[in-house]
N, C-alpha and C positions, 0 to 999 in steps of 0.2 A: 777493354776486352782485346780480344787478337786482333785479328786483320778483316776490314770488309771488304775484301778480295776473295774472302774464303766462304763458300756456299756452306759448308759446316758449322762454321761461328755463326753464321745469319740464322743458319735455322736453330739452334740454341738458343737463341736470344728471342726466335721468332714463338718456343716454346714457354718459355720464361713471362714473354708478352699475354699470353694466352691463357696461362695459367694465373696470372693477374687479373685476368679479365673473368673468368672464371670462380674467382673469390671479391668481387664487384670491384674490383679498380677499372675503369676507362680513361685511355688517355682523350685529353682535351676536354674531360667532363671531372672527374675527381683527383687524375695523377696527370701529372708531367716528365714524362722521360727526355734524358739527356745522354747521347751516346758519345764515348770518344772512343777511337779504332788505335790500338798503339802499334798495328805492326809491325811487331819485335824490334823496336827502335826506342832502346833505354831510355834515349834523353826528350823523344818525344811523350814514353808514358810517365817519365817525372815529370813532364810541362803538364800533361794532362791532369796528373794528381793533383797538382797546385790551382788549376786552375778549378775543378771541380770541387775543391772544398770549397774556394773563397766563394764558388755560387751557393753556399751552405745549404745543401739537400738536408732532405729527413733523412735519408739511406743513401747507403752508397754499397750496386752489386760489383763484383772486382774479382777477375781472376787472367790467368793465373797467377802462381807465384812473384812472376816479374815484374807485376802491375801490385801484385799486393804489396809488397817489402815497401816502394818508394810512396804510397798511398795511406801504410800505416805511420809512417814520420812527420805527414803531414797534418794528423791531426787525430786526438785522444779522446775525441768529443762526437764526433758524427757516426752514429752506427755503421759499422763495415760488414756485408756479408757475403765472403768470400766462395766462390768454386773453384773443381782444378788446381788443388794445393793440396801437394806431397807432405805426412807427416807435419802437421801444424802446431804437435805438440814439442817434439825434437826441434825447430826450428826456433821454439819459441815466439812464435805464433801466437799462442794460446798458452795456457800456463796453466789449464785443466780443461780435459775434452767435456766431462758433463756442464761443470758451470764456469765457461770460459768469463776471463775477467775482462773489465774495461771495456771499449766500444767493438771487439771484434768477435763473430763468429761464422760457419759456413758449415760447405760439404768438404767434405777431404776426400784426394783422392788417389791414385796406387800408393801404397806403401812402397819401401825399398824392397821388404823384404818377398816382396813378388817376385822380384829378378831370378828365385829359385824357380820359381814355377814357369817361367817362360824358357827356364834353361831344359828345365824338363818336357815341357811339351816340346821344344825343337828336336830333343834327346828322342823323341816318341817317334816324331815322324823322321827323323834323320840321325840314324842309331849310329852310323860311321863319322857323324862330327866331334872333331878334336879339336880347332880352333873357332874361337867365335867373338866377334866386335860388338860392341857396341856403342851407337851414332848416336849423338847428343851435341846440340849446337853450342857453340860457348857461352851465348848469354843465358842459356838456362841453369838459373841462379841453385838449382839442385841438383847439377851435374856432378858435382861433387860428391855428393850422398848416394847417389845412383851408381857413381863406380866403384866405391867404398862395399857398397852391397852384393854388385857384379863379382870383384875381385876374390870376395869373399866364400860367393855361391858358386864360383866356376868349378872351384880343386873339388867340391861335390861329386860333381859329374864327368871328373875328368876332363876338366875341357881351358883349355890354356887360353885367358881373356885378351882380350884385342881394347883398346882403350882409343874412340875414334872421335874424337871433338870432330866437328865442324864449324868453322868459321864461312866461306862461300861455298857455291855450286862445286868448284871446281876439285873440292876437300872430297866430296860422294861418289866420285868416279875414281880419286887416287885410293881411296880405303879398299872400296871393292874391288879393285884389279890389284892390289897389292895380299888381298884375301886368297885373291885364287891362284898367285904364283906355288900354294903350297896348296896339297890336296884335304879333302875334309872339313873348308870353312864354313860359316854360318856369320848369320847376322840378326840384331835385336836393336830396332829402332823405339826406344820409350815414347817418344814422341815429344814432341810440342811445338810452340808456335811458327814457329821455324819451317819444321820439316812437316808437316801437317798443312803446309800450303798446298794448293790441288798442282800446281808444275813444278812445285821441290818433289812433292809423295809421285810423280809420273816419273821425276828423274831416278828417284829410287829402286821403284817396283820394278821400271824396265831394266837398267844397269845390274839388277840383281836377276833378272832372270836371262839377260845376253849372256851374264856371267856362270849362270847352275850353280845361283848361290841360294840356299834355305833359308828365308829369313822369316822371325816374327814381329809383328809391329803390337802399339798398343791403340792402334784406331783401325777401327775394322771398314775404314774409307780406303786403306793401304790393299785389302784384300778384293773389294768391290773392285776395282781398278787394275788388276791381276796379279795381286800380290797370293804369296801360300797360306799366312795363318794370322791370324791375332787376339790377343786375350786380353778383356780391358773389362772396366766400368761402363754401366751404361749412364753416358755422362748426360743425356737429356734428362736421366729423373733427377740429378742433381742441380741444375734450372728450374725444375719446376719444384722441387722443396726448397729453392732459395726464394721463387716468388712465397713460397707460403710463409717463409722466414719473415721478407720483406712487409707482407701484409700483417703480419702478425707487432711488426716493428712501428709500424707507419698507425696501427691500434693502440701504441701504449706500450706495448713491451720493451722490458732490457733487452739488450744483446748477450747481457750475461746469464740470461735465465732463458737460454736459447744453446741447450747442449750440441756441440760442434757433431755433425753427424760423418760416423767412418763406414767405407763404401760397405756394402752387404750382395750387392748384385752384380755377377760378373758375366760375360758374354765372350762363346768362343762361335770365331767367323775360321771355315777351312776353306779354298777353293780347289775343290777338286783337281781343276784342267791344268793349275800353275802345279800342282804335284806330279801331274802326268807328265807333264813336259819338262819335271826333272828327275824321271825315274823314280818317285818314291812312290810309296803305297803307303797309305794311310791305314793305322790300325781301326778295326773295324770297331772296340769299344771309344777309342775319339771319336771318331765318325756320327758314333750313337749319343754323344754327351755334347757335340756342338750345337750351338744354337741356330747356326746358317752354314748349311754347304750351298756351295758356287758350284755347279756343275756346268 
């Protein structure tokens, strides 16, 4: 999994637990959990993959992306089911979403082609943005796919794309002041392991707002924290349909008769006081379709 540094990975997991418990697994009485924490450090979650097969579990839960790719090479045989993975069929992942084949399936989660939607909802509350980036760390192995989608969706809206890897802290402060030497930018942080750490997402939130810069994230912890907006999956209910996967797997079931499920539930977080304190107003029908305003 991510980082157990991160109070958001814990309580996923802590949901995931729960809902195991729920459909009668207890740990130390019928199950055995085994946690490894890969904080976005490649070579540590390919140690961990290897190391978690050879313990040969019944199941093995795994996300994201980065943690799946090196966990599916190690082995053809141990039920994998996965969250937090982009497009699993494009990837080749999966090789059919209702009856995925071989030992893998999961929740999937944003598609690319959302990057239209979040260029729109920034369009909504900040109708004078013309340029706009988007931050994506470099080990996030579908960063590739994410700007390919960006690129694509921007000339939509008019809006001339900004392409913002990050590799360290130091990459977050040169993008954003490099955004505002030209007027009308914005910002789209997709998210993941990375930048979803609780003092990378403080580096952000705050450098985007000393800056009056608009941005959308895709963890609505980016808006808690006084970020403007976010449009995401509500990723807890896809922990708690992986525990039902898991129980359902640990009963007897294929993974293959276990159709790969694509998100259906989406969540918009606005915080009022971070609009206020950059001049914009909020159209009163978002307002009315969000799921949490921050006031």
């Amino acid at each position: 999994m991510g980082g157990i540094d991160n109070p958001s990975a814990r309580s996923l997991i802590a949901a995931f637990e729960q809902t195991l418990q729920q459909l009668g697994w207890a740990e130390n009485n019928n199950l055995q959990i085994d946690i490894r924490w890969g904080d976005n450090n490649s070579e540590r979650v390919a140690g961990y993959a290897r190391e978690l097969v050879q313990l040969k579990p019944d199941v093995i839960l795994v996300g994201p992306t980065n943690a799946l790719v090196p966990l599916k090479d190690e082995t053809k045989i141990i039920p994998i089911v996965f969250v937090q993975v982009s497009d699993p069929l494009g990837r080749g992942i999966v090789k059919n979403l209702s009856r995925p084949t071989d030992n893998v399936t999961g929740f999937s989660n944003l598609e690319f082609s959302l990057i239209g939607k979040y260029l729109q909802l920034l369009k909504e509350v900040a109708p004078s943005t013309t340029r706009v980036a988007a931050m994506i760390h470099v080990s996030n192995v579908v960063s590739d796919d994410w700007y390919r989608a960006f690129n694509k969706a921007a000339s939509s809206f008019a809006i001339e794309p900004v392409i913002a890897p990050v590799q360290e802290r130091s990459d977050i402060a040169r993008t954003i002041e490099s955004l505002t030497r030209k007027p009308n930018g914005g910002l789209i942080v997709p998210g993941d392991t990375y930048v979803d750490v609780p003092d990378v997402r403080k580096i952000i939130v705050e450098l985007a707002a000393a800056h009056r810069l608009p941005a959308l994230y895709t963890n609505p912890a980016f808006v808690r924290d006084g970020g403007l907006m976010s449009y995401s999956t509500e990723i807890a209910d896809q922990y708690r349909g992986a525990a039902s996967y898991v129980s359902r797997i640990l009963k007897g079931e294929k993974p293959s008769n276990l159709p790969v499920q694509q998100p259906t539930k989406f969540e918009l977080v606005i915080n009022l006081k971070a609009a206020k304190s950059l001049g914009l107003n909020v159209p009163f029908g978002l307002l009315n379709a969000a799921d949490e305003v921050i006031e």
